[in-house]
Steps between C-alpha positions, in 0.01 A plus 500: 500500500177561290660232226501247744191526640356493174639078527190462667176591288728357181514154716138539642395578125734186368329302780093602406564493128644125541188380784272691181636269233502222742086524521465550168611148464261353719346145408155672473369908471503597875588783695795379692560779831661520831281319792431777713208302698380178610263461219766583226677207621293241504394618118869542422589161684216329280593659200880421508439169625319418199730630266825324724336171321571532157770822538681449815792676407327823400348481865841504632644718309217790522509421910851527546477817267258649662637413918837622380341839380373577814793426710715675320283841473339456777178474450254421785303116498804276551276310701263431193684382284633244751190355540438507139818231560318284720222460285677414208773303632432361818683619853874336447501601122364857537706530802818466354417688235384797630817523755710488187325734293499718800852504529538537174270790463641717770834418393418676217339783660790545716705481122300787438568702755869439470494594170322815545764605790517599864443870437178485334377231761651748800324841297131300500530258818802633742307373827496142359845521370676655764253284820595186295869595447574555877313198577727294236835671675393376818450131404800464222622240711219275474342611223340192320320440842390865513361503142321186549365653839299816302349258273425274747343798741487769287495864622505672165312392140685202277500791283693751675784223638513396126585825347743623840693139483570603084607856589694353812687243360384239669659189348266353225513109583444633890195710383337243335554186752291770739263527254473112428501417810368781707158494304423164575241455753315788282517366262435141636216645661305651188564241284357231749211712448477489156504105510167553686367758309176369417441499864559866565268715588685812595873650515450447831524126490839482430584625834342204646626265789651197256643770297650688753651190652647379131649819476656440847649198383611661185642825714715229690638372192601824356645619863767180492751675247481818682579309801779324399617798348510642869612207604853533324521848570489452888788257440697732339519792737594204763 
């Protein structure tokens, strides 16, 4: 058990030592960090948007780096960096992006925990495991509309349903299409913020009335899989 769990500081270390190298390519000498505050993103958002002129790819590639590094170890200020999307790429642009690389990121956090096996994840987390199990035997029948449902309305972390859906089994092309699709008004939400991002004042903001009501819109979106998905389901059991 200990040699598995040892998978995950080797891949957290893989991850910082390639984000390190990453910086130290940086158009000009600045200290490139995590937004962990309003202020850090509008200097970050300036900074990267001047480099995205001449070096667009490098901007890409160090975002992406960096988002998928903190979906797939779970590290807090998701809603940061998808901002940070909005302000360098505009709503439909960052949006996209960021529900891919979210998918993408806890895919591989629920890779992870796969890899490092249902006993170690039952020895340091049994209440998640075992709550999240039950609630998966109950709803194997309609389980792409269930999975989509926790994301959608969640009632435990991103972080715990990644790692319990890896040790579960849950099917990999299910897990992510939750993901994908389940983050969405979130995600739609932030990064309609970050379009704006000159104009906000406080974290606060983004919980405004317009927002609110785009992420409505964008909740609706997401919902219509889930509901066909039910849909077909009800037929069946006619």
């Amino acid at each position: 058990m200990l040699g598995r769990i040892a998978l995950v500081p080797l891949s957290a270390g893989f991850g910082v030592l390639l984000l390190y190298l990453l910086t130290l390519q940086a158009p000009q000498n600045i200290a490139l960090k995590f937004p962990s505050s309003l202020e850090d993103l509008k200097l970050m958002s300036g900074t990267l948007n001047l480099f995205k002129t001449n070096h667009p790819t490098y901007v890409l590639l160090l975002f992406c780096s960096a988002y998928i590094f903190k979906q797939t170890f779970a590290v807090p200020g998701s809603v940061f960096l998808n901002i940070l999307a909005g302000a360098l790429y505009g709503t439909w642009p960052g949006f996209i992006l960021c529900s891919v690389l979210s998918g993408t990121g806890a895919s591989l956090c629920y890779i992870l925990a796969n890899l490092v096996g249902s006993e170690a994840a039952r020895f340091y987390f049994p209440e998640r495991i075992s709550s999240f199990e039950k609630k998966l035997e109950e709803n194997q029948a309609e389980l792409p509309f269930f999975l989509l449902f926790l994301r959608l309305f969640p009632m435990s972390p991103n972080w715990a349903l990644n790692m319990a859906s890896g040790v579960l089994g849950v099917p990999l092309h299910l897990f992510f299409l939750s993901v994908f699709f389940g983050l969405m008004p979130y995600n739609y939400l932030c990064v309609t913020s970050g379009a704006i991002l000159a104009d906000i004042r406080d974290l606060a903001d983004i919980m405004s009335w317009a927002n609110m009501g785009r992420s409505a819109v964008a909740a609706a979106v997401a919902l219509v899989p889930s509901i066909l998905i039910k849909y077909r389901s009800n037929n069946k059991k006619r």
